[in-house]
C-alpha positions in Angstrom: 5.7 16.8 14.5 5.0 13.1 14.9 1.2 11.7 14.5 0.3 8.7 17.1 -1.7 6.5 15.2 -4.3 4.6 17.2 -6.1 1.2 17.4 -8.9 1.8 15.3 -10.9 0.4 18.2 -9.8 3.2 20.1 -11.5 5.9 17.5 -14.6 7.3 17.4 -15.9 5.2 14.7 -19.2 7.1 14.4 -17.6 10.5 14.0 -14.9 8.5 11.4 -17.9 7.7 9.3 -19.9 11.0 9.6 -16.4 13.0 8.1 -15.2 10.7 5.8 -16.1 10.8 1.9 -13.4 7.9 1.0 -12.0 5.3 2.8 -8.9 4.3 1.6 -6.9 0.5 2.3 -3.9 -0.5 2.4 -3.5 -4.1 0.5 -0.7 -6.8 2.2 -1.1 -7.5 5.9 -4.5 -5.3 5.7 -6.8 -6.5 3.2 -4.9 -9.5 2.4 -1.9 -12.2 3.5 1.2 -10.7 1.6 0.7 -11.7 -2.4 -2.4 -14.3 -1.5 -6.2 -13.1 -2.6 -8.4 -11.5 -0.6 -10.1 -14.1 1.2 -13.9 -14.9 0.2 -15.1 -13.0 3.6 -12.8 -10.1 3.1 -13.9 -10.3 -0.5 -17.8 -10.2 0.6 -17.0 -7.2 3.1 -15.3 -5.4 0.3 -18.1 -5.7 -2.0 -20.6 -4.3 0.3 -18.4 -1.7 0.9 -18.3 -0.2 -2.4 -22.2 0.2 -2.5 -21.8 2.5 0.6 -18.9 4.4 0.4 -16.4 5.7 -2.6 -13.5 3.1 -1.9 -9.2 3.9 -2.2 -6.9 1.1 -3.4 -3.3 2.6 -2.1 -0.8 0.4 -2.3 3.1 -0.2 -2.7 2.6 -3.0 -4.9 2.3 -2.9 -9.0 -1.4 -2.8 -10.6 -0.5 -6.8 -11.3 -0.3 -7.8 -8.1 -3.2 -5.1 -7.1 -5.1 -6.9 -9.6 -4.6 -10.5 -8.4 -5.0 -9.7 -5.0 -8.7 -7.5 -4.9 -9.5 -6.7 -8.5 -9.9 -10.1 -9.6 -11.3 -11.9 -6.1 -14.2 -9.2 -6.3 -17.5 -10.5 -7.5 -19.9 -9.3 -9.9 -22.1 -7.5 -6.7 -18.7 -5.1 -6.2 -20.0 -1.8 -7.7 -16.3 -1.2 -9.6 -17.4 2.6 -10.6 -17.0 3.6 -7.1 -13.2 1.9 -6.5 -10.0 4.2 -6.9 -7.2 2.1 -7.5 -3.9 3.6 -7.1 -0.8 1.0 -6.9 3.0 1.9 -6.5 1.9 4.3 -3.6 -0.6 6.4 -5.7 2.0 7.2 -8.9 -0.7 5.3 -11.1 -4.4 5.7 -10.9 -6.9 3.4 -12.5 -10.8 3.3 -12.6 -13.5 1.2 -14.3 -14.6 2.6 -17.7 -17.8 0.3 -17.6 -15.7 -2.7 -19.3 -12.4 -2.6 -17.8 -9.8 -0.6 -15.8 -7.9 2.2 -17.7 -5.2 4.1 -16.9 -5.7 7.5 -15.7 -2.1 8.8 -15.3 1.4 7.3 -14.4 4.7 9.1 -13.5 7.2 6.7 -14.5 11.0 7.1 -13.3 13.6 7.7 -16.6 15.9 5.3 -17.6 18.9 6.8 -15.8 17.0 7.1 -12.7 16.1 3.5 -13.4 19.4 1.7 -14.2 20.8 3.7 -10.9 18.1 2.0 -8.8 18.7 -1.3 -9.6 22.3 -1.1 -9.6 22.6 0.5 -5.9 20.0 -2.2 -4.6 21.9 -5.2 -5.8 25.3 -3.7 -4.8 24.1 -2.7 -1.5 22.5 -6.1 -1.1 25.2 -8.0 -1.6 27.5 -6.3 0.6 25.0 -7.1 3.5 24.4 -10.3 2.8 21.3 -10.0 1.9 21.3 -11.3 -1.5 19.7 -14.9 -0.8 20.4 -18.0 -2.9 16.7 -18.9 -2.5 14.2 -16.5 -3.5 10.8 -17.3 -4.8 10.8 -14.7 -8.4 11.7 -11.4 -8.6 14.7 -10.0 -6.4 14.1 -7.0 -7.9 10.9 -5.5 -9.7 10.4 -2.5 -12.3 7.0 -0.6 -11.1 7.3 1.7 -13.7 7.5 4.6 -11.1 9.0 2.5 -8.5 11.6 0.0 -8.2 11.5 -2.7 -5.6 13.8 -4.9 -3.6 12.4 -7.9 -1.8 14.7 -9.9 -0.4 13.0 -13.3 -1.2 11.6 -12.9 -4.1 8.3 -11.5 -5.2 6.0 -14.1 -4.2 8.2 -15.7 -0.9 5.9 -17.8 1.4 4.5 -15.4 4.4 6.3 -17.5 7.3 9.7 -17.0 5.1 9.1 -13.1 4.6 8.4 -12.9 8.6 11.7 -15.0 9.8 13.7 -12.6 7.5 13.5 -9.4 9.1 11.3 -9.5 12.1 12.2 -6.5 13.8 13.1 -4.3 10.5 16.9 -4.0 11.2 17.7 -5.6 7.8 15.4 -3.3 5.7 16.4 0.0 7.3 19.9 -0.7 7.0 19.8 -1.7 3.4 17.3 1.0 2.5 20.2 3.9 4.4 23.1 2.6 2.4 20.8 2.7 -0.8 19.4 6.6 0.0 23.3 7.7 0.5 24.1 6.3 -3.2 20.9 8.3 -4.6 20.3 11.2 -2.3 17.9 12.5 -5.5 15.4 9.6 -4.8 13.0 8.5 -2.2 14.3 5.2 -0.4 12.1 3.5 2.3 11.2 0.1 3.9 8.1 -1.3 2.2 7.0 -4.8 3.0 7.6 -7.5 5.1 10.9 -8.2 2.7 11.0 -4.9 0.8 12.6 -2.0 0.0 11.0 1.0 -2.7 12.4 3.2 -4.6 11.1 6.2 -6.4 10.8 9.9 -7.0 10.9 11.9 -3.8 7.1 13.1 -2.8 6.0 9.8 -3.8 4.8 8.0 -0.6 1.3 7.6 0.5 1.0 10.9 0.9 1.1 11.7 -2.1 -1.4 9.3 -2.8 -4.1 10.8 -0.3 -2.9 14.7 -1.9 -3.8 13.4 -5.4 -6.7 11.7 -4.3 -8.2 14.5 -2.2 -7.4 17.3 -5.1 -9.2 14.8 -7.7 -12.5 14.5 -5.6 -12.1 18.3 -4.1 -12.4 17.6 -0.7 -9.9 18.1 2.3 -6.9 14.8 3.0 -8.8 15.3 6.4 -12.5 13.4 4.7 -10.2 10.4 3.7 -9.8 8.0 6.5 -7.0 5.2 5.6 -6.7 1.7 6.7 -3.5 0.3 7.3 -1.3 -2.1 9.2 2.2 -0.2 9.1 0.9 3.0 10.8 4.2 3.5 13.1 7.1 5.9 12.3 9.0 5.0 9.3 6.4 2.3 8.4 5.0 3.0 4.7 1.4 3.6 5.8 2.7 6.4 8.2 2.7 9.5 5.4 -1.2 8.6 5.2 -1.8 10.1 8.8 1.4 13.3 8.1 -0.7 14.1 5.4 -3.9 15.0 6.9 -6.0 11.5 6.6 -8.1 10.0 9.9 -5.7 7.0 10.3 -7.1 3.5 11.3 -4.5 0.8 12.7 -5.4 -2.8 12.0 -3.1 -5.7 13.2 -3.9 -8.1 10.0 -6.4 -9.4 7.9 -8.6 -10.6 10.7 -8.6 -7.8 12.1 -9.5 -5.6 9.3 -12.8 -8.0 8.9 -13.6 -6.9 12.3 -13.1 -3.5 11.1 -15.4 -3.6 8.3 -18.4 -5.0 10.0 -18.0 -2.1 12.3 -18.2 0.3 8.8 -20.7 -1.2 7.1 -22.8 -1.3 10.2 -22.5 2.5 10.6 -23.0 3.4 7.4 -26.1 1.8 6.9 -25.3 -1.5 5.4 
């Protein structure tokens, strides 16, 4: 059955806040630009966040780019005990030892699995044409427990990544040729530029599953913040999996968004 995922200015915010244990956010497009730091506002908001609620980190991207984004724009006021950090969509967990983030667990693909990936992506890539002669790093990226596609490279300017596939035509095509060459796996659209690979149950949803069994509550006390909250976009399997889903637009409006939290939760 399909979930309609609302405008978080059209939820109850007050009865979001009086259920939730954890809120979880998404990262590119939602807490940041895509691959830029959290701005020093967002970064402030953040911060304050942590001292009022358990915080979720669930994001598509690798722990590097997790870390340069949030980790390392956070200041020494961000109360890092309380942060759950869970890249590649939840496949790796980290949390603050007191000194530094440790690993808590990883489910890394095997090296068949692997080599398949990456040779499927740039096959099917080229035959669309969307292997580009410009690309700003990394076509494509070994997560460990994900491998990724983007189109223009890793860290691609913002205005690029948004001319490339504005409507998502290229992505889904590329990630349906890819998913009939490994039927075994878990293809779908990530970002703006990006398709992921990796081990089938391994969406969001399994991040908010894991997340919920770890803390024993119900998916149902997590609400999850996120910008690609329509069908087939890869914060969707948040709300099919139980979570109160909050739609944001972009950055800006996530800001918005937090005052509203921190206000209610007595900030």
């Amino acid at each position: 059955m399909a979930v309609v995922v609302s405008s978080w200015r059209d939820c109850d915010l007050d009865a979001v806040c009086a259920r939730a244990k954890v809120f979880g956010f998404d990262l590119d497009n939602t807490l940041a630009t895509s691959k830029q730091p959290m701005s020093p506002a967002m970064a402030r908001r953040f911060a304050a966040l942590t001292h009022l609620t358990p915080i979720a980190l669930i994001s598509g991207g690798s722990y590097g780019v997790v870390r340069h984004q949030v980790l390392d724009a956070l200041d020494a006021t961000a109360e890092r005990a309380d942060l759950h950090v869970m890249p590649t969509s939840g496949t790796r967990y980290y949390r603050w030892n007191g000194e530094e983030w440790t690993l808590v667990y990883d489910h890394d693909l095997g090296e068949a699995d692997r080599a398949a990936i990456i040779a499927s992506l740039e096959r099917r890539a080229r035959e669309q044409g969307a292997w580009e002669s410009r690309v700003w790093g990394e076509r494509i990226e070994d997560r460990g427990s994900q491998i990724t596609f983007s189109a223009l490279g890793q860290w691609a300017p913002v205005e690029a990544k948004r001319e490339w596939d504005p409507d998502d035509t290229r992505k889904r095509r590329l990630a349906r040729a890819v998913q009939a060459d490994l039927p075994h796996m878990l293809v779908r659209t990530g970002g703006m530029t990006s398709v992921d690979v990796s081990e089938p149950g391994t969406d969001k949803s399994y991040a908010i599953a894991s997340l919920a069994d770890r803390l024993g509550i119900e998916p149902g006390q997590i609400a999850f913040i996120g910008d690609r909250m329509d069908p087939g976009g890869n914060d969707y399997p948040t709300a099919l999996a139980g979570a109160m889903a909050l739609r944001v637009s972009d950055p800006e409006d996530t800001l918005l968004l937090c005052d509203e939290l921190i206000s209610r939760l007595g900030g």
